[in-house]
C-alpha positions in Angstrom: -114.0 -136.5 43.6 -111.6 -134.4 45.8 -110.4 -135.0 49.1 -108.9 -133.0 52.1 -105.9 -133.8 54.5 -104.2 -132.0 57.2 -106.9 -129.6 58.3 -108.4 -129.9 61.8 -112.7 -129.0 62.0 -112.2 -125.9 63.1 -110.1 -124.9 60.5 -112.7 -126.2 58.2 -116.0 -124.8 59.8 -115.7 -121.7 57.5 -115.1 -123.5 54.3 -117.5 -123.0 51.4 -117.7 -126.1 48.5 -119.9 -125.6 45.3 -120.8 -127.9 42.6 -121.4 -127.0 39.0 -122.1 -128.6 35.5 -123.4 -131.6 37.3 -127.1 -133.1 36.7 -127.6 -135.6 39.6 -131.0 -137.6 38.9 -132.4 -140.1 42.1 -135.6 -140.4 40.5 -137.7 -139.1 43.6 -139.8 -136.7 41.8 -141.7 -137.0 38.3 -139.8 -137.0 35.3 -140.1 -133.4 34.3 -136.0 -133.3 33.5 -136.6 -137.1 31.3 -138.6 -137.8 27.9 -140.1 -141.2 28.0 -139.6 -142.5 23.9 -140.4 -146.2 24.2 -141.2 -148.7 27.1 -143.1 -147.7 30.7 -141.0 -145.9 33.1 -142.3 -145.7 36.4 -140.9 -145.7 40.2 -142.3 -149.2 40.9 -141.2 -152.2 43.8 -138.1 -153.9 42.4 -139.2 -157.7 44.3 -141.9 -159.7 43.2 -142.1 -160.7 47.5 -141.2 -157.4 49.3 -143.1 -153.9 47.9 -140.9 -151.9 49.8 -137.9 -151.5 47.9 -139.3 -149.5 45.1 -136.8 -147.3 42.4 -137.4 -146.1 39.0 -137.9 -149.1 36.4 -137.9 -149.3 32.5 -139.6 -152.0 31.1 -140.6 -153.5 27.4 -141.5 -156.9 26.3 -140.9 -156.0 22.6 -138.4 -153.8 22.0 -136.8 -150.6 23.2 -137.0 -149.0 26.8 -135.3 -145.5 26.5 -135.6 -142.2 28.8 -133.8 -138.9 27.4 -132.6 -136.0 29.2 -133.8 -132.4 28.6 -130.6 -131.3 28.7 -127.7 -130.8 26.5 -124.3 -131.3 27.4 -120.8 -130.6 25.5 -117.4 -130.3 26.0 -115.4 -133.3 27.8 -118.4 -135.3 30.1 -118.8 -138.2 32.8 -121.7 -140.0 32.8 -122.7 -142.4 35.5 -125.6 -144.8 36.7 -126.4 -147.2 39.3 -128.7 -149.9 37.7 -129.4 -153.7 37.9 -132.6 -156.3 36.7 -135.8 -156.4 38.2 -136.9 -159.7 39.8 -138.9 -161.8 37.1 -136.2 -160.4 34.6 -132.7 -162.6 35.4 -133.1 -165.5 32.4 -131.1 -163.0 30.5 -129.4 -160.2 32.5 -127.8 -157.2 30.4 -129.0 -154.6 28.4 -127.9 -151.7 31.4 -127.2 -149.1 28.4 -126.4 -145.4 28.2 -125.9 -142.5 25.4 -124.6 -139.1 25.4 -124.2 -136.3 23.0 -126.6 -137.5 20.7 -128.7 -135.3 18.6 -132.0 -136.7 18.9 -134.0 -139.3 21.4 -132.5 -142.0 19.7 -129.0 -144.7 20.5 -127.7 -144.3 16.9 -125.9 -141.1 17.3 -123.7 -139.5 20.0 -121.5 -142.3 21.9 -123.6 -145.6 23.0 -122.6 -148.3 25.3 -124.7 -151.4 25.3 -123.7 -153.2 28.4 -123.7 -157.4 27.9 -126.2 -157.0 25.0 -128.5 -158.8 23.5 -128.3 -161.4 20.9 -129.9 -164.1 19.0 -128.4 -166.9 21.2 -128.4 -164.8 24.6 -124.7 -165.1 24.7 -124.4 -162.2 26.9 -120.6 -161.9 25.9 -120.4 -158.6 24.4 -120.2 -154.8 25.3 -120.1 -152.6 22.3 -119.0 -149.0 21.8 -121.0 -147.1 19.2 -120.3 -143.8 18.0 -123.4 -142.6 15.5 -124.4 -146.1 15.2 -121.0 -147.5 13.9 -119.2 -150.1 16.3 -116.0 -148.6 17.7 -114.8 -151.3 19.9 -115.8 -154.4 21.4 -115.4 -156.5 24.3 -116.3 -159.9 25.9 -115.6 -159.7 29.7 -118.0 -160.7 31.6 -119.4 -157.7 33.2 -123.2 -158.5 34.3 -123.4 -161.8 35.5 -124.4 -164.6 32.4 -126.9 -167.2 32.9 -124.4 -170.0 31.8 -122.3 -169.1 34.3 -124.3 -169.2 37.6 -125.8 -165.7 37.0 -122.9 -164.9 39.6 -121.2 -161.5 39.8 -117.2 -161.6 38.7 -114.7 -159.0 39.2 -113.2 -156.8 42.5 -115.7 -154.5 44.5 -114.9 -154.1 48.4 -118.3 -153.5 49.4 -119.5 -156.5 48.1 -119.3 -160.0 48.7 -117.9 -162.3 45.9 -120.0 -164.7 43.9 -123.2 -162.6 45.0 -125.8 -163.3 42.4 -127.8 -160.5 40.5 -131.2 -160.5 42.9 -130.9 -157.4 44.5 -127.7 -156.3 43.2 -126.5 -152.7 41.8 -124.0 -152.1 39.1 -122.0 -149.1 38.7 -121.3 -148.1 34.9 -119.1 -145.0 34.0 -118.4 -144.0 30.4 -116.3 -140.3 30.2 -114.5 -138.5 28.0 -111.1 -136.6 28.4 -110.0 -134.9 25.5 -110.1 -137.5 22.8 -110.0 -140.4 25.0 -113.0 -142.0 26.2 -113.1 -144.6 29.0 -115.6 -147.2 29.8 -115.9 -149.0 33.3 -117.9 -151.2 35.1 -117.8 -151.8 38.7 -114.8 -149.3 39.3 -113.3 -151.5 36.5 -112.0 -150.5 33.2 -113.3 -152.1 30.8 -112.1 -150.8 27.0 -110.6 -147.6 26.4 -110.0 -145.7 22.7 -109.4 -142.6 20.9 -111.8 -140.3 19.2 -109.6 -138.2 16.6 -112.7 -136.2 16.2 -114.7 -135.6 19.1 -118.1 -135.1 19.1 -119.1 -131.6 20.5 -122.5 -131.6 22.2 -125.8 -133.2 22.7 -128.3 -134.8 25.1 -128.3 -138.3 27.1 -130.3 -141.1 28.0 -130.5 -144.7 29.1 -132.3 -147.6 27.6 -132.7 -151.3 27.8 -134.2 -153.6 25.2 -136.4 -156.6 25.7 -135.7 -156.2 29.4 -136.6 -155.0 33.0 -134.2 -152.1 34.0 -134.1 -150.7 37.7 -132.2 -147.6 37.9 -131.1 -145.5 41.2 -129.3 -143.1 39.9 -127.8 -141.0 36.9 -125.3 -138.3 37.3 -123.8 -136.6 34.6 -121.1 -134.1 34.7 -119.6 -132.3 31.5 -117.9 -128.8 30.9 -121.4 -126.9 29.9 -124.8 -127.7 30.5 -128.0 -126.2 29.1 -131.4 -126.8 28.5 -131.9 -128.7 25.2 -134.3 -126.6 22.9 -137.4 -128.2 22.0 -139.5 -127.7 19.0 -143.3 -127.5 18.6 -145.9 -125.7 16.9 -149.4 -124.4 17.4 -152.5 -123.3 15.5 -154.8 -120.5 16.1 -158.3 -120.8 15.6 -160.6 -118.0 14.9 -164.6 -119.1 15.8 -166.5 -116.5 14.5 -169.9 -115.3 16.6 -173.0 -113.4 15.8 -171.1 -109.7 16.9 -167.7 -110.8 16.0 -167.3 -112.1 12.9 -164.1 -113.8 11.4 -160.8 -111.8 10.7 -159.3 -111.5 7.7 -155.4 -113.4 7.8 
């Protein structure tokens, strides 16, 4: 963010302002940038009684949910999403996860946060930091709202009443990486913070939910270089040989 004081418009009306390294995703056009591995992802209305309100949704009923960029990213990195539950979905609210520098379309390696995740008793107290599948820290404030507790939203956002409950309601989650610190936050609020003595260097993102109903309005991630990921794939040629060309010899 930057902001400007001091200046009238006219002093202004001949600036120039460019933005780089940044991938800003508002899921109005088909996934070309995304790979689907697991789940249905499709733009789709987010109320059971209104089909107007309609935004990107990921969805399983037995296991994982997970969309992966086509991008990789390295260097020092910001990753951010706007994401909440779909109606139908709120007996156990959670699962709003993101990963980044990982290697392949999968949450075990680069750094993973699983947002109030699941577990066998549908606690929804904890919020995990993973880095290549190992548990780096661990905390139990109560970020998306629990069903024991009123499914009510906790914590300090200005533009939003308090105690609303999670119909219809966005989250804001922000995980970056500053040297060898990395920072977690949820609604503008920090939420664990630790040191990576060895940093990982580069890799693609994604965002996932498991056994759950994920609407999402918006990714952006921002990180020192950006590139397209390189994709693998293979091919065969066949030869059909005919009555005036018969087949060559390979």
């Amino acid at each position: 963010k930057a902001r400007l004081a001091g200046f009238t418009t006219d002093q202004l009306k001949a600036t120039y302002v460019e933005r780089y390294n940044v991938k800003d995703f508002m899921f109005t056009e088909s996934l070309f940038d995304w790979t689907i591995n697991g789940g249905e992802w499709e733009v789709v209305n987010r109320f059971q009684c209104d089909p107007r309100w309609s935004h990107m949704n990921g969805e399983s009923t037995n296991g994982l949910a997970a969309l992966w960029t086509k991008y990789e990213f390295s260097g020092d990195f910001c990753m951010e999403m706007y994401a909440g539950l779909r109606h139908g979905w709120y007996e156990r609210c959670g699962d709003l996860n993101m990963t980044i520098l990982n290697g392949r379309t999968t949450p075990s390696e680069g750094y993973t946060v699983t947002c109030t995740g699941w577990d066998y008793d549908h606690s929804q107290l904890y919020t995990t930091l993973y880095r290549n599948g190992e548990v780096v820290t661990q905390s139990e404030k109560y970020l998306v709202p629990r069903m024991r507790e009123g499914n009510k939203r906790l914590g300090y956002e200005p533009l939003i009443r308090p105690g609303r409950d999670v119909h219809g309601a966005w989250y804001y989650i922000k995980l970056r990486r500053v040297g060898k610190k990395l920072e977690y936050y949820f609604d503008n609020e920090l939420v664990f913070t630790r040191d990576d003595p060895s940093p990982l260097s580069s890799g693609s993102a994604g965002i996932w939910t498991y056994l759950n109903s994920m609407m999402v309005a918006r990714v952006k991630i921002a990180a020192e270089h950006i590139r397209p990921r390189e994709l693998a794939f293979s091919y065969t040629f066949v030869f059909l040989p005919g009555p005036s060309r018969p087949a060559p010899e390979i």
